[in-house]
C-alpha positions as CSV (number, residue, x, y, z in Angstrom):
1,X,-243.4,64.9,-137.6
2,X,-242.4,63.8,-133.7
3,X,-240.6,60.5,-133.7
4,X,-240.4,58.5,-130.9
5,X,-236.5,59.1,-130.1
6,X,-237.9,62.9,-130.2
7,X,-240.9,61.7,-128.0
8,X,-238.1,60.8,-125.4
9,X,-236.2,63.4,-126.1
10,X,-238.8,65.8,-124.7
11,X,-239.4,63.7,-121.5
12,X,-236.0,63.4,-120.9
13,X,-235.4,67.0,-120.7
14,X,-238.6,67.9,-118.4
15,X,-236.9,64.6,-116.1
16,X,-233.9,66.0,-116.5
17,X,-234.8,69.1,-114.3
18,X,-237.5,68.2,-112.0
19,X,-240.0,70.3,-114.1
20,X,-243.0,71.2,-112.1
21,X,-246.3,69.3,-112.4
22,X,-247.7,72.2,-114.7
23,X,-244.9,71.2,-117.4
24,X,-245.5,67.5,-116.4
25,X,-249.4,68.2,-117.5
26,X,-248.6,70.4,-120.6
27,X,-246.2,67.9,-121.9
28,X,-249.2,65.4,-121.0
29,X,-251.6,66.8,-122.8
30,X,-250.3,68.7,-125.6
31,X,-247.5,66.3,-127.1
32,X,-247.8,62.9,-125.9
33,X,-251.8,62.3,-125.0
34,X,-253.1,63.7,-128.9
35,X,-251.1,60.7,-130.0
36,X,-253.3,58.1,-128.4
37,X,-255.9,57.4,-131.2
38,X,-255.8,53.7,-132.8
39,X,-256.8,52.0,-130.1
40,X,-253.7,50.9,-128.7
41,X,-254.0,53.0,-125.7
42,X,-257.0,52.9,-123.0
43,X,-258.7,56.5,-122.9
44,X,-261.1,57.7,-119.8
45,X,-263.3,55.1,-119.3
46,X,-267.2,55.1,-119.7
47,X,-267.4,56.3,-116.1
48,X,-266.6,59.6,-116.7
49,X,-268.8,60.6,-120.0
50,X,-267.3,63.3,-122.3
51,X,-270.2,64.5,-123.3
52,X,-271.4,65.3,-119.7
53,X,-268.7,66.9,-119.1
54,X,-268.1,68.9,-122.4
55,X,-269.0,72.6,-121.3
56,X,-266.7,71.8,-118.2
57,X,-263.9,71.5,-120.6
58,X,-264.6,73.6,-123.3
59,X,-263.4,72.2,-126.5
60,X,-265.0,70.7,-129.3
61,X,-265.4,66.5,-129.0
62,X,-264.7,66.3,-132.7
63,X,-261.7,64.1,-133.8
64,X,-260.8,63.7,-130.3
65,X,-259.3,60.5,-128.1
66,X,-260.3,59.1,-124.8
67,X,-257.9,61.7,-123.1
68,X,-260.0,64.6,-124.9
69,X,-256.8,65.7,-127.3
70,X,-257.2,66.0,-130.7
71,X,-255.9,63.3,-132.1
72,X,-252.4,64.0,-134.3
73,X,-252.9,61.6,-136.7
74,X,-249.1,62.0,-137.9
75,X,-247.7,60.5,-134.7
76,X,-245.6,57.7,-135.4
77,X,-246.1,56.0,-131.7
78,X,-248.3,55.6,-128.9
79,X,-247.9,58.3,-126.3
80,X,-245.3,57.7,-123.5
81,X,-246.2,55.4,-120.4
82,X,-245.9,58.3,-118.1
83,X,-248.0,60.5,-119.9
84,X,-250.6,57.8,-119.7
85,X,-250.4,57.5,-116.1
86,X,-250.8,62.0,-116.0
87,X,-253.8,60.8,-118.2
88,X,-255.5,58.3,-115.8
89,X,-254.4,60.6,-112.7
90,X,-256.3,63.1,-113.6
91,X,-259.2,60.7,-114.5
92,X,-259.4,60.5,-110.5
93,X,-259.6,63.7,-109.4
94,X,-263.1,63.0,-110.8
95,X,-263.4,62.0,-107.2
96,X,-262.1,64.9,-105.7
97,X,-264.2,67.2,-103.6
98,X,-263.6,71.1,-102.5
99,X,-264.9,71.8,-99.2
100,X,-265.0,75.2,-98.2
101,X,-265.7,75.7,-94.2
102,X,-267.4,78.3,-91.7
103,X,-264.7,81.8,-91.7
104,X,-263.4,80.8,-95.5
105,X,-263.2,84.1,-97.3
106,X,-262.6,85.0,-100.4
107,X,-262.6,88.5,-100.1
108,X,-260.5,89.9,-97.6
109,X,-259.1,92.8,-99.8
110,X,-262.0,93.9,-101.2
111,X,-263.5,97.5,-100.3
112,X,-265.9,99.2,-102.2
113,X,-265.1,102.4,-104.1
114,X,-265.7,105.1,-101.0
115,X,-263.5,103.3,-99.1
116,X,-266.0,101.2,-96.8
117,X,-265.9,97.6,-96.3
118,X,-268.7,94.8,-97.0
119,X,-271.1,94.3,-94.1
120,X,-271.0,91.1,-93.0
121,X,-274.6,89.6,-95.0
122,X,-273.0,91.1,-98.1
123,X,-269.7,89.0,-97.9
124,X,-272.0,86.0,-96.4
125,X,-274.3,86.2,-99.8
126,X,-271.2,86.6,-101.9
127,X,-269.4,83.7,-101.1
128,X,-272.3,81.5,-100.4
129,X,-273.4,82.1,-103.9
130,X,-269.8,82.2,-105.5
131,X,-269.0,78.3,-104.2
132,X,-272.6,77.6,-105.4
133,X,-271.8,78.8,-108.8
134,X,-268.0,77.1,-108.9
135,X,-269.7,73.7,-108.9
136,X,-266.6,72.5,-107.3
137,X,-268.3,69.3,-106.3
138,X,-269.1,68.2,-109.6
139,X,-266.6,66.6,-111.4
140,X,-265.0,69.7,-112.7
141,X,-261.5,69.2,-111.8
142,X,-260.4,67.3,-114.0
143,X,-261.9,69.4,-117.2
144,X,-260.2,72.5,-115.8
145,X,-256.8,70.6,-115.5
146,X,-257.1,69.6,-119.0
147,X,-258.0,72.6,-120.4
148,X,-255.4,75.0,-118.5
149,X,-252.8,72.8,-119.1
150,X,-253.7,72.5,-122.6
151,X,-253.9,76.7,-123.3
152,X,-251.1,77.2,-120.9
153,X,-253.5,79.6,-118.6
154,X,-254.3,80.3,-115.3
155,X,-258.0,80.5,-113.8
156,X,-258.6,84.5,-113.4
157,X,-258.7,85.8,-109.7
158,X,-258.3,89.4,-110.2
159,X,-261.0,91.8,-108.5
160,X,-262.6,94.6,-110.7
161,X,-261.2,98.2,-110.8
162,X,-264.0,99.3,-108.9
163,X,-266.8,98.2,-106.7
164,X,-270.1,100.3,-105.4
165,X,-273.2,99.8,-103.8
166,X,-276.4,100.4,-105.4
167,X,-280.0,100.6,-104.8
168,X,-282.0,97.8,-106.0
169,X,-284.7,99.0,-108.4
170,X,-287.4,98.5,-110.9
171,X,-287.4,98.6,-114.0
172,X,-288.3,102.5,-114.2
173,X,-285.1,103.0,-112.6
174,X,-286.2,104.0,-109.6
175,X,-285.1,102.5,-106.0
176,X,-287.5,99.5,-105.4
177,X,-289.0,99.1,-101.7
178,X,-289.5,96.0,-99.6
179,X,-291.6,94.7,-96.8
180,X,-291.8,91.3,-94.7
181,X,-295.5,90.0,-94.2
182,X,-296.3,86.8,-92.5
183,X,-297.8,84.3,-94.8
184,X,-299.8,80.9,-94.9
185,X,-299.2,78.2,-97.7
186,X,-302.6,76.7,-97.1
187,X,-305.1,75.8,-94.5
188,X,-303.5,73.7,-91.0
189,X,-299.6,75.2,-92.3
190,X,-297.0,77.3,-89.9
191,X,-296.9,80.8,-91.3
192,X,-293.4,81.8,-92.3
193,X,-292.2,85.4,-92.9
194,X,-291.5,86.2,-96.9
195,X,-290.3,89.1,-98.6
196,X,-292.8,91.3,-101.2
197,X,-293.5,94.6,-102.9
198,X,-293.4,97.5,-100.3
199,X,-294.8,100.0,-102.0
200,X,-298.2,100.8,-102.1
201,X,-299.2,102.1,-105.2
202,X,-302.8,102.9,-104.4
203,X,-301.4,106.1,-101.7
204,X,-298.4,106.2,-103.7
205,X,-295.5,105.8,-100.9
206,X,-294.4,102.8,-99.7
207,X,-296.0,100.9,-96.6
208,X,-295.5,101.5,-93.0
209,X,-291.9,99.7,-91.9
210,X,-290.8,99.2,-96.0
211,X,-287.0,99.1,-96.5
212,X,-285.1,99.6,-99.6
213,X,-282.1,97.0,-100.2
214,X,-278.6,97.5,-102.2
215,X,-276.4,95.4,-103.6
216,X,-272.8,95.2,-104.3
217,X,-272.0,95.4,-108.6
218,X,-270.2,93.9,-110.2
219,X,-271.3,90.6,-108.2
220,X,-269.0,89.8,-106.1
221,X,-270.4,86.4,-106.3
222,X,-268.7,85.4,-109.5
223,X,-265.4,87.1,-108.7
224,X,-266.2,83.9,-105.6
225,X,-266.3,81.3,-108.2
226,X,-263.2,82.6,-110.1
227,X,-261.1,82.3,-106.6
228,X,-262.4,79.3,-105.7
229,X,-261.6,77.6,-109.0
230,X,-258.0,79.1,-108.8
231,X,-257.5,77.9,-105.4
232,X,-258.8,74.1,-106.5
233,X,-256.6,74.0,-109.3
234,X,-253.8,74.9,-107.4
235,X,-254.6,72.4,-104.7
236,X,-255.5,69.8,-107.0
237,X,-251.8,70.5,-109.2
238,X,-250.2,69.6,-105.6
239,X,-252.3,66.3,-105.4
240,X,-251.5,65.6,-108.6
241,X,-247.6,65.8,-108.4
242,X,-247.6,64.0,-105.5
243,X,-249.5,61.0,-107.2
244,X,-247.7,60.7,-110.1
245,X,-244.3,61.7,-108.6
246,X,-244.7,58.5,-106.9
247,X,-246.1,56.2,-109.6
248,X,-243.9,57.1,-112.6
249,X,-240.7,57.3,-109.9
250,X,-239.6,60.8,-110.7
251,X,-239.6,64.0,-108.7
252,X,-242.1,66.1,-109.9
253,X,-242.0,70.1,-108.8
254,X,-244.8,70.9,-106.7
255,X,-246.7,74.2,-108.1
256,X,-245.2,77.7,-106.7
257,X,-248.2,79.5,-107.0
258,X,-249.2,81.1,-103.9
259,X,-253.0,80.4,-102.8
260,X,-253.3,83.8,-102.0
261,X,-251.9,86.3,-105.0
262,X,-254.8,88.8,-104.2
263,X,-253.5,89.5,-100.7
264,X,-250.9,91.2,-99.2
265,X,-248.5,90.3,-96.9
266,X,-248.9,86.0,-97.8
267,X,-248.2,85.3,-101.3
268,X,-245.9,83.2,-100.9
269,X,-248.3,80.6,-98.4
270,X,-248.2,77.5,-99.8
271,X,-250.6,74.4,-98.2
272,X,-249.6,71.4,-96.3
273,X,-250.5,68.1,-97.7
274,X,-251.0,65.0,-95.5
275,X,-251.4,62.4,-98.4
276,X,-252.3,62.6,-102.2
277,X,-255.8,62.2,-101.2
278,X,-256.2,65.2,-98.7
279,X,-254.6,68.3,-99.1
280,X,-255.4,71.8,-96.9
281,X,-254.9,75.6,-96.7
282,X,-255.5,77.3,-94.0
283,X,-257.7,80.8,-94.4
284,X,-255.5,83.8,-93.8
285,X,-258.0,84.6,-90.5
286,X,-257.2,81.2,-89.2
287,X,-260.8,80.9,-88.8
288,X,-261.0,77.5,-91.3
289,X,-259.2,75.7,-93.2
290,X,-260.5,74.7,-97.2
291,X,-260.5,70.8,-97.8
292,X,-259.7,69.1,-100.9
293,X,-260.3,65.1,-100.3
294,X,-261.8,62.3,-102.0
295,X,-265.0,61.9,-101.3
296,X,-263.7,58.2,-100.0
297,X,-262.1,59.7,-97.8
């Protein structure tokens, strides 16, 4: 059982040698936040519902406190100041958004397995989809910075042994076909070109000016997400020790992690931050720069 001289113990050490803001958060979150449980301390307030945001996090909501810990019911203390403060911190970056802009790219070292690079609509689906699927804009910050920092991981950015590109087909396993038609959604409308079946089944061989289509597998689209979560969570650590660097008056270690492991020749780039609020990273093309602001801002 922690005392409290033990409690300060622990934060004196992690003080002692400007710990980064991932041991700032672990300490947070793992011995000091589970703590909080008999309603001495504030949680997250109403604004920010656990349950809405339970498959963001991913833990369990039973026996937990306001700062979604489970709650030790051995302490012998409330948790310290500062890790309240961490707490409440990372309450805000409820209000963080990740903008990602024209040129950002992803995946710059990825070529398929003979060797040949993505066109350009394959990379354009990719990422489009990928920052779709990362739901960056939706609160999720915050769940992911509990939960690393509770499991002591790191969101997964690797690529896939291998990549090829394959035919799209049916379900006999067969290469499907394609054609565009123009079409009219009712009497008066615009006619809009759509995609459908090209493959006329009544001649058996596919219509005059039918295409077939590929598509990259694994989906690239989700190895997207995965970079884009890695890079928000490394963007959002640097917000974060900057904020509470200055309100608990200690210096806090920014994180070391490059935004960039999957490339070669920048992993050590790190991203310039004008305030707390509004931190960037410039894409290695130097053809955009990703935003992480409040949406204040």
């Amino acid at each position: 059982m922690k005392t409290v001289r033990e409690g300060v113990g622990r934060y004196a050490e992690i003080a002692g040698r400007s710990a980064s803001i991932e041991a700032w958060l672990a300490w947070a979150f793992r011995e000091e936040l589970p703590k909080a449980g008999s309603g001495k301390v504030a949680g997250f307030g109403s604004g920010w519902s656990m349950f809405d945001n339970l498959a963001k996090l991913g833990v369990e909501i039973d026996h937990m406190n306001g700062f979604w810990c489970t709650i030790d019911h051995s302490a012998e203390c409330d948790p310290h100041p500062h890790a309240v403060i961490i707490g409440q911190a990372v309450k805000r970056m409820a209000d963080v958004s990740f903008e990602a802009p024209d040129g950002y790219d992803l995946l710059a070292d990825i070529r398929l397995s003979h060797g040949s690079a993505l066109t350009d609509e394959e990379r354009e689906d990719a990422m489009a989809r990928g920052i779709a699927m990362a739901r960056l804009g939706e609160n999720r910050v915050p769940g992911a910075l509990i939960r690393l920092a509770m499991l002591g991981t790191v969101p997964d950015f690797a690529a896939e042994e291998r990549y090829v590109r394959r035919d799209v087909t049916g379900p006999n396993g067969k290469p499907r076909w394609f054609r565009r038609v123009l079409r009219q959604d009712g009497e008066g409308r615009p006619t809009h070109e759509v995609e459908i079946d090209g493959y006329d089944r009544i001649k058996g061989r596919p219509y005059r000016g039918a295409y077939r289509k590929t598509v990259v597998a694994p989906d690239l689209a989700i190895l997207v997400a995965d970079r884009a979560d890695y890079q928000a969570w490394v963007l959002s650590l640097n917000v974060l020790a900057a904020e509470v660097g200055a309100a608990i008056g200690e210096e806090i270690g920014r994180s070391d992690r490059p935004l960039w492991p999957w490339e070669s020749g920048i992993a050590g780039e790190t991203f310039e931050a004008e305030n707390p609020g509004n931190a960037r990273l410039r894409s290695p093309e130097g053809e955009g720069e990703a935003k992480l602001s409040t949406r204040a801002a």
